[in-house]
Every structure is written in C-alpha cells, then in structure tokens.
C-alpha positions in Angstrom: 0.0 0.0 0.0 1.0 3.4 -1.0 2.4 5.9 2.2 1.2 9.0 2.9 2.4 12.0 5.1 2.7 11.5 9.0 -1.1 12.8 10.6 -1.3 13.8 14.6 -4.6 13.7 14.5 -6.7 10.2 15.8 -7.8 8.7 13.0 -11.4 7.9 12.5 -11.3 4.4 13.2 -9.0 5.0 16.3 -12.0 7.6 17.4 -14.5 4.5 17.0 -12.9 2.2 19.1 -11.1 0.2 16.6 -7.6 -0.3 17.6 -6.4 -1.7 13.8 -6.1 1.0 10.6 -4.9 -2.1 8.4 -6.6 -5.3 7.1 -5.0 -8.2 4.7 -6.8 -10.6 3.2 -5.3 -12.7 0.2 -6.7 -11.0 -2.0 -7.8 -7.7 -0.4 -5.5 -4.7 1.4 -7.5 -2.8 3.3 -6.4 0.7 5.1 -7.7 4.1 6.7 -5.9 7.1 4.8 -5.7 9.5 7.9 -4.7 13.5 6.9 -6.3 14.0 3.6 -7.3 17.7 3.0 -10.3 17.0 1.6 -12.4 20.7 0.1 -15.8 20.4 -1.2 -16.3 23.4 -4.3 -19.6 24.2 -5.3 -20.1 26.9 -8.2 -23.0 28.8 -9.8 -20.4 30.1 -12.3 -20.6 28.8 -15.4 -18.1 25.5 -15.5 -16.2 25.9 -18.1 -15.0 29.7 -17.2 -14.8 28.1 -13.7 -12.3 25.7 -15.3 -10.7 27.9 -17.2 -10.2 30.3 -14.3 -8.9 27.5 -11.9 -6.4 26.2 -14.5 -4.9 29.9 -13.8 -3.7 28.3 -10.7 -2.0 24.8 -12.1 -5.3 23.0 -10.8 -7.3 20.4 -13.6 -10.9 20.1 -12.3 -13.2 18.1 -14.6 -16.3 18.7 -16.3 -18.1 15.7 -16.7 -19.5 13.8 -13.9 -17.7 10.7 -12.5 -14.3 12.4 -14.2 -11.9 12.8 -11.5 -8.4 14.3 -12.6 -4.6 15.2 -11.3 -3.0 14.0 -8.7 -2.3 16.2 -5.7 -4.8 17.8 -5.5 -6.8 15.2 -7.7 -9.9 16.5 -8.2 -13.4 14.5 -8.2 -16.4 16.0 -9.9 -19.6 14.7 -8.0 -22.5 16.1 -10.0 -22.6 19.3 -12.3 -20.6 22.5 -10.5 -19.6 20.5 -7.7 -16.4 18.8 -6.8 -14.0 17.1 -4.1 -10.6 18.3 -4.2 -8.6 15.7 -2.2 -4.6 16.0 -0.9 -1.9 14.4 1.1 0.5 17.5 0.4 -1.7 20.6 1.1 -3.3 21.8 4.0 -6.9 23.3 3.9 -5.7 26.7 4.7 -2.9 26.4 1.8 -5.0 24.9 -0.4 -8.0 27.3 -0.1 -5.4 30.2 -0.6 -4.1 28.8 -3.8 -8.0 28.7 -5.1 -9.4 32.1 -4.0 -7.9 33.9 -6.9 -9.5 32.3 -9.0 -13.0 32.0 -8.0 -16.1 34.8 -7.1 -16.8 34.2 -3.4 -20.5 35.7 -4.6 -21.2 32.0 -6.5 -18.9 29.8 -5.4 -18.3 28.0 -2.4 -14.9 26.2 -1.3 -15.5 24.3 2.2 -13.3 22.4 4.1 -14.4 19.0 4.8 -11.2 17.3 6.1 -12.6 16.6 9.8 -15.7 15.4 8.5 -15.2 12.6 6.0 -13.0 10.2 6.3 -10.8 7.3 3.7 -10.7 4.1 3.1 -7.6 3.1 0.6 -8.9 -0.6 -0.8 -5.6 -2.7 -3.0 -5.5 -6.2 -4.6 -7.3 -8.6 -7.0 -10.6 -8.8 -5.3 -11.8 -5.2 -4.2 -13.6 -5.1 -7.6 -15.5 -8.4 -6.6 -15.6 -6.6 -3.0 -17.4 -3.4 -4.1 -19.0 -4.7 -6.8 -21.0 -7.3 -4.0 -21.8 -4.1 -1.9 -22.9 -1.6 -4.2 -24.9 -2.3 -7.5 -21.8 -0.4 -9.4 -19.8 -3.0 -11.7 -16.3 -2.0 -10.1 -15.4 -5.1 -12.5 -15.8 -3.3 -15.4 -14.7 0.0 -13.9 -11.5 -1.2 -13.4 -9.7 -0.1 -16.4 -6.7 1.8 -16.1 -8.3 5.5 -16.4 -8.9 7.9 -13.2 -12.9 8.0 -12.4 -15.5 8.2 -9.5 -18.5 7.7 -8.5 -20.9 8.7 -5.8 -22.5 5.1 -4.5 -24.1 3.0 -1.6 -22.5 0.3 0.4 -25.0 -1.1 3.0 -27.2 2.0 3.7 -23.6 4.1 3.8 -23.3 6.7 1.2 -19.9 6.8 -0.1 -17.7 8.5 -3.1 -15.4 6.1 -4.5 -12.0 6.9 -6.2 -9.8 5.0 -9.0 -6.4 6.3 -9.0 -3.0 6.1 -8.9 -1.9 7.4 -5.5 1.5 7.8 -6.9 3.1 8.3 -10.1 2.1 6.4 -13.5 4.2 3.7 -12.3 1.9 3.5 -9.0 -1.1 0.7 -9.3 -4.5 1.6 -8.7 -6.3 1.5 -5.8 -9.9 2.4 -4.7 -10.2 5.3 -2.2 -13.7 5.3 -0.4 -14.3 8.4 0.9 -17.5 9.0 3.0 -19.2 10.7 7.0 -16.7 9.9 9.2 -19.1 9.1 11.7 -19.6 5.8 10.0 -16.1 4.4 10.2 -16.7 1.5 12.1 -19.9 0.6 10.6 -17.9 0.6 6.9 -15.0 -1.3 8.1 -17.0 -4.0 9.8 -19.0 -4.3 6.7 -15.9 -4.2 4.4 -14.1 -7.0 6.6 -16.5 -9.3 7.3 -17.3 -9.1 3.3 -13.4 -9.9 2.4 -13.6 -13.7 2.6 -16.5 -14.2 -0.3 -14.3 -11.4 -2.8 -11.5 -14.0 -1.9 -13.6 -16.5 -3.2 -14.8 -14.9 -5.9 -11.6 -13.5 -7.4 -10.1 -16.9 -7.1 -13.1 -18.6 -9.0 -13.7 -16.2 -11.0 -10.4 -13.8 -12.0 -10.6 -9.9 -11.3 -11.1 -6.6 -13.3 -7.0 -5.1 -14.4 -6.1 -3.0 -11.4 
C-alpha cells in the first residue's frame, strides 16, 4: 500500500474504538488514509469559465460527472458544478489560498471538509468483486486503467469512491472510499467481514486489471 504524510490527529477508526487501521486478506488490502485535505467546491459560475479560471492556478478540475483528474490535489467532480478536491501534500488553509484567486466568493463556495469525511484506501485482485457485491456499481468493469468516481451505496452508507493512482504512472490503482466519518466503524465491519467471499470470488472467477 501506498504511504502517505505523518497525521497527529486520531484517525477515524481509532475515534470508533477500533484499535487496527490495516486489514489483509489474500486477495484484499485494506487501510484508513488519515490527513487528507479533503475541500468540497460548489459553483454557480458557469463551469467551463470556472475551469478555465482555476487552471490559472495549475489545478485540472473536470467537467463531466464521474471524471476525476490530477493527482495532488486530484480533483473529483460529483455532480454538475460540484467537486472534491482531495490532498496528502496541502493543507486546507494552503490549499483554499491557492484557489481564492481564482473563484467569485459571490457563487462559489470552497468548504473544508477534512474533519468530516473520512478514507478508506482498498488494493488487490478482489476489491472489484468486494465493491462490486456491496454496491450495484460494476467496479469489475470499472477497473480499467483510467482515473474516475462515482458517488454510490454500500450497506445504507453513502460513499464517493476513487480509482487512481496514488502515486506516479508507475503506481497501481487503488480504490479510495471516501464518505461521514461518523460511520467508520460501521464501513470497516462491513468491508471485513465481506473480504472472505471477494477472496472466493476472485479466485473462482479472476478480477477486473487494477
């Protein structure tokens, strides 16, 4: 799994009780990505001049739904004129400042949402099976070697899920859940106790190219 920066801060699942950020299955890596800058832009502008105006400050937002793009910050678009932009290497406050140039404070909102949502960083040949038995997204298919998201459900838990490289092009993929921290514990439960049957299935079946 990939490593990010050093975080003080207790980490969701240490909050919850749980006294474990990692799980390994054989064919499932499972970990809590604790840190993330995580800001939540909202825009009445029209997107394409908000695009245009953002790319002013070396950040690639996407227009189409389920596109996510760059790196750090990558850059999920949600739904039309709204986005996640997520980091390991930015604070809030630094990100936020590179941003405000380029943006009307009158129709556009930039929020910080790091306290409040927390990540999941899912590796190995059966997270497709995994997600794919917990959602009613084909994570199979979506597994295909180009960036995306996708806003979903996993057991009454909404949750925005991201395929990416968390390194460089040489990096593999892995599936970033990102979703109300409050629901930590309820997730990883669900995602543990779900591991041995994506074993199962993955070894039956093969996996989607991650």
């Amino acid at each position: 799994m990939t490593n990010v920066q050093a975080d003080h801060r207790p980490g969701a699942l240490q909050q919850a009780g749980i006294n474990q950020s990692r799980f390994s299955s054989t064919s499932v890596e499972l970990e809590e990505i604790a840190g993330a800058c995580i800001l939540r832009l909202h825009s009445l502008e029209p997107a394409r001049e908000l695009v245009r105006a953002i790319a002013t400050r070396d950040i690639e937002i996407p227009l189409q739904c389920n596109q996510a793009s760059g790196q750090d910050p990558a850059t999920l678009c949600l739904r039309p004129n709204e986005w996640l932009l997520v980091s390991m290497q930015h604070t809030a406050t630094s990100l936020t400042e590179q941003l405000k140039p380029a943006i009307d404070p009158a129709l556009t909102t930039l929020l910080d949402n790091s306290d409040g949502l927390a990540t999941f960083r899912l590796a190995g040949t059966g997270v497709p099976w995994l997600l794919s038995k917990l959602s009613g997204l084909d994570f199979l298919a979506g597994a295909d070697g180009n960036q995306h998201c996708a806003c979903t459900r996993m057991g009454h838990a909404a949750v925005t899920v991201h395929y990416h490289r968390p390194g460089d092009d040489s990096s593999p993929f892995v599936f970033d859940l990102v979703f109300d921290r409050s629901i930590a514990k309820y997730l990883w439960n669900l995602l543990t106790e779900s591991a041995p049957h994506a074993n199962d299935l993955a070894e039956a079946f093969g996996h989607g190219r991650l």
